[in-house]
C-alpha positions as CSV (number, residue, x, y, z in Angstrom):
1,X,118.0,21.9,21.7
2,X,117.8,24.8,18.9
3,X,121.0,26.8,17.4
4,X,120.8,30.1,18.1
5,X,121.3,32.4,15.1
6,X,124.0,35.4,16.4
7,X,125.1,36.4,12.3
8,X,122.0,38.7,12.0
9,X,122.4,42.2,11.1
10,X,120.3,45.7,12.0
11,X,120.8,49.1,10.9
12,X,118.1,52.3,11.9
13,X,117.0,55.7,11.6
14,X,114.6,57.8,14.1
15,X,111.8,56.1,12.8
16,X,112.4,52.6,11.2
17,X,114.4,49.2,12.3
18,X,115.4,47.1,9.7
19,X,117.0,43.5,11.1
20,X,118.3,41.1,8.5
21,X,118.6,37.0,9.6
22,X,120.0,34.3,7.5
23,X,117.9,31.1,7.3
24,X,121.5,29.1,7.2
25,X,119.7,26.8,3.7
26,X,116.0,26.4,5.3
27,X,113.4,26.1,3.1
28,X,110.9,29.5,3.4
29,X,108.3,26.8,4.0
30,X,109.8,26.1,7.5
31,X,109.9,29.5,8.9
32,X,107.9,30.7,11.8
33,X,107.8,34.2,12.8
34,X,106.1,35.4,16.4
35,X,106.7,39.5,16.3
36,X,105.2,41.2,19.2
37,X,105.6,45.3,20.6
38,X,108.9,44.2,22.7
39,X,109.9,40.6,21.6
40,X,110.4,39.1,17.5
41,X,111.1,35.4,17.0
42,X,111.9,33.6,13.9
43,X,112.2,29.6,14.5
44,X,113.2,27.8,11.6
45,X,114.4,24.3,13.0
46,X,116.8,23.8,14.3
47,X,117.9,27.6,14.3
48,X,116.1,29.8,16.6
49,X,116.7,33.4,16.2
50,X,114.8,35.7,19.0
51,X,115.3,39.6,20.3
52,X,114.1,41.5,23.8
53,X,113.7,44.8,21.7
54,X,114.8,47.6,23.9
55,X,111.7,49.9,23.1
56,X,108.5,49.3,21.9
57,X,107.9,49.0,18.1
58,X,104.5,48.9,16.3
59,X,103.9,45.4,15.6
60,X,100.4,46.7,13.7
61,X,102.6,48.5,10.3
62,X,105.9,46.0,10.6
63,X,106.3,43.9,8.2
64,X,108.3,40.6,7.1
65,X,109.5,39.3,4.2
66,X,111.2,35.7,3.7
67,X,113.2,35.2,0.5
68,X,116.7,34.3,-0.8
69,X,118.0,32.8,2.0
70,X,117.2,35.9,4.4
71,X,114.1,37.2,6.1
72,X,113.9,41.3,6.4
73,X,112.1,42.5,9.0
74,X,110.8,46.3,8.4
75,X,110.4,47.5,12.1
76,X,108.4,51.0,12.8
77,X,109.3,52.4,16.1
78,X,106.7,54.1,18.3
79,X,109.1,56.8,19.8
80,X,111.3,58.9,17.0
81,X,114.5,58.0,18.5
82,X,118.0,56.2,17.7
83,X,118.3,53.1,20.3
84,X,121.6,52.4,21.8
85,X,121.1,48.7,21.8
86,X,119.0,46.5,19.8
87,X,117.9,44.2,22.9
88,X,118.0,43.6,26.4
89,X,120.7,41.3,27.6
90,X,121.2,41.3,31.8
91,X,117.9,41.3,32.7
92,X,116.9,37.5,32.6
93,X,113.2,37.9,34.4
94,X,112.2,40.8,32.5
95,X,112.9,38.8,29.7
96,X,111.0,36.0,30.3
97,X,107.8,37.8,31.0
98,X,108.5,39.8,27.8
99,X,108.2,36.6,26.2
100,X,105.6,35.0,28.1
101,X,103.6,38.1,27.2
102,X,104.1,38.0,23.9
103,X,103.1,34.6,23.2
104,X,100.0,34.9,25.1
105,X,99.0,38.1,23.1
106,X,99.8,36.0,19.8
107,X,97.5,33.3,21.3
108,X,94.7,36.1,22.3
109,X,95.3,37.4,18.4
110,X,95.5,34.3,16.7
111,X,92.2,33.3,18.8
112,X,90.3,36.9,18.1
113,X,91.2,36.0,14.2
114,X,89.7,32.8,14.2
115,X,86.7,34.2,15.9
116,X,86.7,36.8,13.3
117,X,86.7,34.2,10.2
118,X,83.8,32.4,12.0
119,X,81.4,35.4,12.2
120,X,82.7,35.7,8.7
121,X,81.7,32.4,7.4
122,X,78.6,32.5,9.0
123,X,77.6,36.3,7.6
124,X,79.1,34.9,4.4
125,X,76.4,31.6,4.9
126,X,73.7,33.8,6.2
127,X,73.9,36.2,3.0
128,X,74.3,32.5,0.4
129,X,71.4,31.3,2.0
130,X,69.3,34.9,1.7
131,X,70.6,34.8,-2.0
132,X,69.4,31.2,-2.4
133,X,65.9,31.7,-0.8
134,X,65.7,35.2,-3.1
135,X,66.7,32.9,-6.8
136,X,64.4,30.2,-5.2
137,X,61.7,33.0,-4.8
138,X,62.4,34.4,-8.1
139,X,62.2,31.3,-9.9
140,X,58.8,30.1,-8.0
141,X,57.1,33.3,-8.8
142,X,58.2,33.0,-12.4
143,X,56.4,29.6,-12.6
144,X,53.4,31.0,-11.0
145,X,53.4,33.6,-14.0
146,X,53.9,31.2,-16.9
147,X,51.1,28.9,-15.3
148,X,49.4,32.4,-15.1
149,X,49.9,32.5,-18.3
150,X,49.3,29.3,-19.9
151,X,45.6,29.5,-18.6
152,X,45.1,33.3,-19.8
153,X,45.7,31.5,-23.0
154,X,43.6,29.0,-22.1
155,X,40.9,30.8,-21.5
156,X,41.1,33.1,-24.6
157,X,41.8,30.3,-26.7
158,X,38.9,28.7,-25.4
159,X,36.6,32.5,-25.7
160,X,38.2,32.5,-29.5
161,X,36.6,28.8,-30.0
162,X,33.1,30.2,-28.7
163,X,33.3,33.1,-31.1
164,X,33.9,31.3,-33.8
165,X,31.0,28.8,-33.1
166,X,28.9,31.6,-32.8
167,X,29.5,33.1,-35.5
168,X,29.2,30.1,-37.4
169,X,25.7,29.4,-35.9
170,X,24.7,33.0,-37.2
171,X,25.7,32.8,-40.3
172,X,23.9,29.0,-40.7
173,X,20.6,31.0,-39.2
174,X,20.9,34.4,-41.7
175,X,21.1,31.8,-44.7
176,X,18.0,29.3,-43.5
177,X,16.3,32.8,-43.0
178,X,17.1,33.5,-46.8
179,X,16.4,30.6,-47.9
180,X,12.8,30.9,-46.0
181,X,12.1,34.2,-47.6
182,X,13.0,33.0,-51.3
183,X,10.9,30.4,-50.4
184,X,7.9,32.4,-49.3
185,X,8.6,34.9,-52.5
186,X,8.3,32.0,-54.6
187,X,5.1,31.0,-52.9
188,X,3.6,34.6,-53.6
189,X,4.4,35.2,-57.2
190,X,3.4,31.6,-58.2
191,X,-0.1,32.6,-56.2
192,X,-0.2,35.9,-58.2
193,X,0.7,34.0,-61.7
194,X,-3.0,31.9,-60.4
195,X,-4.7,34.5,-59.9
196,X,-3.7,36.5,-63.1
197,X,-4.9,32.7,-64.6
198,X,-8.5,32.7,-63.3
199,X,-8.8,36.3,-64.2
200,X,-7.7,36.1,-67.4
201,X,-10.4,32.9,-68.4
202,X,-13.5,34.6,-67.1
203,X,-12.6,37.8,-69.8
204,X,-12.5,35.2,-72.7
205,X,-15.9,34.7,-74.9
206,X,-18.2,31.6,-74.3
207,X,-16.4,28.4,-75.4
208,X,-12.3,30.0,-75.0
209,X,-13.4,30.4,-71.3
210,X,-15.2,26.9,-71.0
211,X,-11.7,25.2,-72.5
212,X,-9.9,27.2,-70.1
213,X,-12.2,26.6,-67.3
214,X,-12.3,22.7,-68.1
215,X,-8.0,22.9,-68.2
216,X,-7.9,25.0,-64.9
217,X,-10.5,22.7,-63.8
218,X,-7.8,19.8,-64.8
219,X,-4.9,21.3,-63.4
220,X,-6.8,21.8,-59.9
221,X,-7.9,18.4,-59.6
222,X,-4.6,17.5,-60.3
223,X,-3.4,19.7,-57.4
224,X,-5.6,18.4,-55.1
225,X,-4.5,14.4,-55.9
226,X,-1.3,15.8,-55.2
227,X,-1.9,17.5,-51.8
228,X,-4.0,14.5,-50.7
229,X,-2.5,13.0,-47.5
230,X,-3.8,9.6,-46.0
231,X,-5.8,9.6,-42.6
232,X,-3.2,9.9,-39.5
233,X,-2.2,5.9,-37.6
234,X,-4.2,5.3,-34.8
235,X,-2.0,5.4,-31.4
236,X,-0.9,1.7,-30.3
237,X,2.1,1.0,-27.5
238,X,4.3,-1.3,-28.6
239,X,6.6,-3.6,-26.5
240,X,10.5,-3.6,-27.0
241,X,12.7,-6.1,-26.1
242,X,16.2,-5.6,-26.3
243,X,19.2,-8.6,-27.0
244,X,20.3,-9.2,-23.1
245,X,24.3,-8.6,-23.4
246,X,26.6,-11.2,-23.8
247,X,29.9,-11.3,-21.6
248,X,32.9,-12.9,-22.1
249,X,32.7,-14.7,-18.5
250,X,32.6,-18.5,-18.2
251,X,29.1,-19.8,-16.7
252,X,30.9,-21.0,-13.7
253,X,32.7,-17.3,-12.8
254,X,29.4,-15.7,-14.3
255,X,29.2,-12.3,-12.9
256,X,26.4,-11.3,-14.6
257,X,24.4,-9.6,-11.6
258,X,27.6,-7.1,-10.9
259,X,27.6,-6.4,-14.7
260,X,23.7,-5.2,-15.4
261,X,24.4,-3.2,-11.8
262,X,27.3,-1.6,-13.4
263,X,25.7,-0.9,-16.9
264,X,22.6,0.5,-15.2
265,X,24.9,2.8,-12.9
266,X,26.3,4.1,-15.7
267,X,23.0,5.1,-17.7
268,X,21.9,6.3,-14.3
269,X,25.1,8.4,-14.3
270,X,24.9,9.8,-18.1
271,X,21.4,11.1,-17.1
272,X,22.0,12.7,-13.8
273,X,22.9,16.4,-15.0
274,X,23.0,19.2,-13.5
275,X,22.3,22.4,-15.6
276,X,22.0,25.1,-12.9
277,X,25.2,26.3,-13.5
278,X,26.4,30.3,-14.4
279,X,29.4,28.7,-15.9
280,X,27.2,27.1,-18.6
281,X,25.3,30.5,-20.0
282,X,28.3,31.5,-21.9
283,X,28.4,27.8,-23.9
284,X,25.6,26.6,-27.0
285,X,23.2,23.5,-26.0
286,X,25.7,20.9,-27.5
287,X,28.9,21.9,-25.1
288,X,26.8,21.3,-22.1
289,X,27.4,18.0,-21.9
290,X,30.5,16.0,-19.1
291,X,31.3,13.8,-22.3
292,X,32.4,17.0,-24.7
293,X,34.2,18.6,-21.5
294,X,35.8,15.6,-20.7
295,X,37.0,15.4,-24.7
296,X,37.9,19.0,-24.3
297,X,39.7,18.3,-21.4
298,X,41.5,14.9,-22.8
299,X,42.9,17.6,-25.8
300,X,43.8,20.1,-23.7
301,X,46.5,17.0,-21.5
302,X,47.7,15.5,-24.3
303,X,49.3,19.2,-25.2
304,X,50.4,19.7,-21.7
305,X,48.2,22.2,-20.5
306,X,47.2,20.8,-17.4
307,X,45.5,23.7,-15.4
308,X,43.0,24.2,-18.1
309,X,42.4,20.6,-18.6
310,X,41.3,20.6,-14.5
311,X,39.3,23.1,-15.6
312,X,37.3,21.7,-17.9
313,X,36.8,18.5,-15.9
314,X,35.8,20.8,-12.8
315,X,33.0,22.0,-15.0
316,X,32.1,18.2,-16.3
317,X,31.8,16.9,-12.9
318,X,29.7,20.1,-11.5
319,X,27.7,18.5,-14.7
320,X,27.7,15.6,-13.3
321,X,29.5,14.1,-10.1
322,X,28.4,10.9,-11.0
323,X,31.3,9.4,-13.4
324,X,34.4,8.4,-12.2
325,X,36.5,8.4,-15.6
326,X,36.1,12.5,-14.9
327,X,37.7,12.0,-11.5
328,X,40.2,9.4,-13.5
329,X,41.6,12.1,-15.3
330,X,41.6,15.0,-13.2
331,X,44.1,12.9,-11.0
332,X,46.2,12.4,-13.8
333,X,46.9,16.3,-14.5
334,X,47.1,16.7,-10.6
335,X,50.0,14.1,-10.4
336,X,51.8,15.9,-13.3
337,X,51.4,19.1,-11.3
338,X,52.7,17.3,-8.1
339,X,49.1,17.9,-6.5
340,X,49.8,14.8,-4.5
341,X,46.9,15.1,-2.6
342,X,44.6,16.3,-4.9
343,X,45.1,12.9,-6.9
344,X,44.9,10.8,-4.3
345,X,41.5,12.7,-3.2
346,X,40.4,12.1,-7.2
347,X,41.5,8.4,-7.3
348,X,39.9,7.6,-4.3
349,X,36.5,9.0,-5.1
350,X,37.1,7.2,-8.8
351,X,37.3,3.7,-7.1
352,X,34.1,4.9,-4.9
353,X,32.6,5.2,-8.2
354,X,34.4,2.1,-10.0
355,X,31.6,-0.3,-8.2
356,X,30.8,-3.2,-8.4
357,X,34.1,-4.8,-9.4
358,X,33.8,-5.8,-13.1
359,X,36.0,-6.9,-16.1
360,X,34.0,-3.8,-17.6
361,X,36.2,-1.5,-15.4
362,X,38.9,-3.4,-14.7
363,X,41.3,-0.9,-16.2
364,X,40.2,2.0,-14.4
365,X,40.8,0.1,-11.1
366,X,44.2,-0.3,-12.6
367,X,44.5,3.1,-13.4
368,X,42.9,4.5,-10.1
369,X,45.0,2.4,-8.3
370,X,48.8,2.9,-9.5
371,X,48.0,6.6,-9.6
372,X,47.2,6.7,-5.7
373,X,49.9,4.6,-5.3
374,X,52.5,6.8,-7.0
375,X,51.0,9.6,-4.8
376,X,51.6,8.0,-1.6
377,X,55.1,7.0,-2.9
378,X,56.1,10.2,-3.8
379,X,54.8,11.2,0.2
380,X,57.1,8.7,1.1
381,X,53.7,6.5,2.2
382,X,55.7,3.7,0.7
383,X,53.3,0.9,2.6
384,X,50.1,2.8,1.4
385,X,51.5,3.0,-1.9
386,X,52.6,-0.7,-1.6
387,X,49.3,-1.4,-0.9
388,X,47.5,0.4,-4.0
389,X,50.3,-1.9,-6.3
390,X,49.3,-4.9,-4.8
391,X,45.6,-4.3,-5.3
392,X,46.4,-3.1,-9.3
393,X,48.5,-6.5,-9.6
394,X,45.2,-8.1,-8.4
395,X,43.2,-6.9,-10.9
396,X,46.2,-7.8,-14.0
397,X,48.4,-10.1,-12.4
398,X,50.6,-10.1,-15.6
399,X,51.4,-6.7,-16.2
400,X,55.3,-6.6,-16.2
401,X,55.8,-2.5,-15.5
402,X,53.3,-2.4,-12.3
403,X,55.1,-5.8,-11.2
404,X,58.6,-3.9,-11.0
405,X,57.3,-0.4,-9.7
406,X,55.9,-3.1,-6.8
407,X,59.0,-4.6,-6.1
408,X,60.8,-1.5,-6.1
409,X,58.8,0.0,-3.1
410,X,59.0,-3.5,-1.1
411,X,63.1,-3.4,-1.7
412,X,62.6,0.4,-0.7
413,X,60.3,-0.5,2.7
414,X,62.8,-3.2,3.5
415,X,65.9,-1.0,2.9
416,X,64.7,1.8,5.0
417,X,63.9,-0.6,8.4
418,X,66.5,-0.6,10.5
């Protein structure tokens, strides 16, 4: 049963109600205060303190305020008038519905608040997230640009390079066309320097013009030992036989069949090319070849530019689709990109090309294989991706880095069934 408080004070004018109520050594921690248009309460256990306000008051502009032992309550009346009485005291019903009401329109209040902080937090949420998405945006198309970018430069880089070359070439071309002409002058005035010869010897008397003739006569013969050339070979066809190639394959696990198909493949490959291309008009004879682009493109990944590296090897392979080191790399700079896809599209078609099976290229299985595996992992394909490990361990049972990427993925399959 509460104590209720009867030492409070309350003074007034026309317009304001000021009531004082001691908190009788309660902490300001422990008060709670229900204020309503017709009813105030301030419960700090185990004093209760409530008053049936005789007129209406404007619970909206009142105000409270708890401290040294006291809480003040500054009361603004709606009607400018001086009450008689604070509160009612002989009506007992009216009372109780005063109070009931109050306490439901706290409930209604405190309820409408709540509601209010919720559509708050949500706007509040709704606006983070539109932020978020915006920075996200932002940062996405700043990427795009510096990728934009990075191949511009590329590309100039690689227009600079072509200049340069030509220029070169020029310049080689203007010098053999000096050197030609210097050549041919020489050829004329040692011509004219003859002629002025022969000329001069048939003026001279009887036996001056026989010595000169007999020395001209020398020096010709001479010449024409000189320019003598013997008779052409006769056309034979001669028979090569090349040293069959040795592998490093004990007789009993020969695989010698599977290696000539491989090597033949490949010389098959280097001569398939394909030079009807617009692409290739802007580069010289020596550029258009898969094994300079892929060099070019090799460069180009170990600085990090990836995009223009895939570029080069796009080129090299519509040179030639035939060689699967091309489709080797280009899976490499599509994993670095996160082009999961991509690379396992690449390493797939590499393996097509990686037949038949041979200690020759036994590490670009490897490679082929733990590339399409990281791709699937990085899906979450972890069995695919299992799968591709396995098949690399196959090929080099003994290498320690592929053995614990393997058993990672197995503990991560068997951690993720339930």
């Amino acid at each position: 049963m509460p104590l209720i408080v009867k030492d409070y004070t309350w003074t007034q004018t026309p317009s304001l109600l000021y009531i004082t109520v001691p908190l009788k050594g309660v902490g300001p921690g422990k008060v709670d205060i229900l204020c309503s248009e017709n009813y105030l309460k301030v419960n700090f256990p185990p004093f209760l303190f409530e008053v049936f306000l005789c007129a209406p008051i404007d619970d909206t502009k009142s105000s409270a305020k708890v401290g040294n032992g006291v809480v003040v309550f500054t009361l603004y009346k709606k009607e400018l008038e001086l009450w008689k009485s604070l509160s009612l005291t002989d009506d007992k019903e009216k009372m109780q519905r005063i109070r009931e009401h109050a306490v439901i329109n706290a409930q209604e209040k405190a309820k409408a608040e709540k509601e209010a902080k919720a559509v708050q937090k949500r706007d509040n949420e709704k606006y983070a997230l539109q932020k978020t998405m915006k920075i996200e945006e932002e940062e996405r198309k700043r990427i795009e640009d510096l990728k934009e970018q990075e191949r511009k430069r590329a590309t100039e880089e690689l227009e600079q390079w072509k200049k340069v070359q030509s220029q070169a070439a020029e310049m080689q071309m203007a010098r053999k066309e000096q050197q030609l002409q210097k050549e041919m002058q020489n050829k004329e005035n040692k011509t004219t320097n003859e002629e002025r010869q022969a000329n001069l010897s048939k003026s001279l008397p009887g036996s001056l013009q026989q010595s000169a003739t007999g020395h001209r006569g020398n020096k010709i013969q001479e010449k024409l030992k000189e320019k003598t050339l013997p008779a052409p070979r006769s056309s034979k066809c001669l028979q090569i036989q090349f040293t069959p190639r040795v592998f490093p394959t004990a007789l009993r696990e020969s695989r010698v069949a599977e290696e000539e198909e491989w090597l033949q493949k490949q010389a098959d490959a280097r001569r398939a090319m394909n030079a009807d291309i617009p692409e290739l008009k802007d580069l010289k004879e020596g550029e258009r070849n898969p094994e300079w682009l892929k060099e070019k493109g090799n460069k180009l990944f170990a600085t990090g530019n990836y995009l223009a590296a895939i570029n080069a090897y796009n080129l090299a392979i519509r040179l030639n689709n035939k060689i699967p080191a091309l489709y080797l790399n280009r899976c490499a700079c599509h994993l670095k990109l996160r082009n999961l896809h991509k690379t396992i599209e690449d390493s797939s078609k590499a393996l097509e090309l990686l037949v038949p099976p041979v200690p020759d290229n036994a590490k670009a299985r490897l490679k082929a294989h733990v590339r399409r595996g990281t791709a699937f992992c990085e899906l979450e394909l972890y069995v695919e991706g299992l799968q591709d490990y396995e098949a690399a361990l196959k090929i080099d049972p003994y290498n320690l880095d592929v053995k614990a990427d393997a058993e990672k993925i197995r503990q991560r399959i068997q951690g993720s069934e339930p």
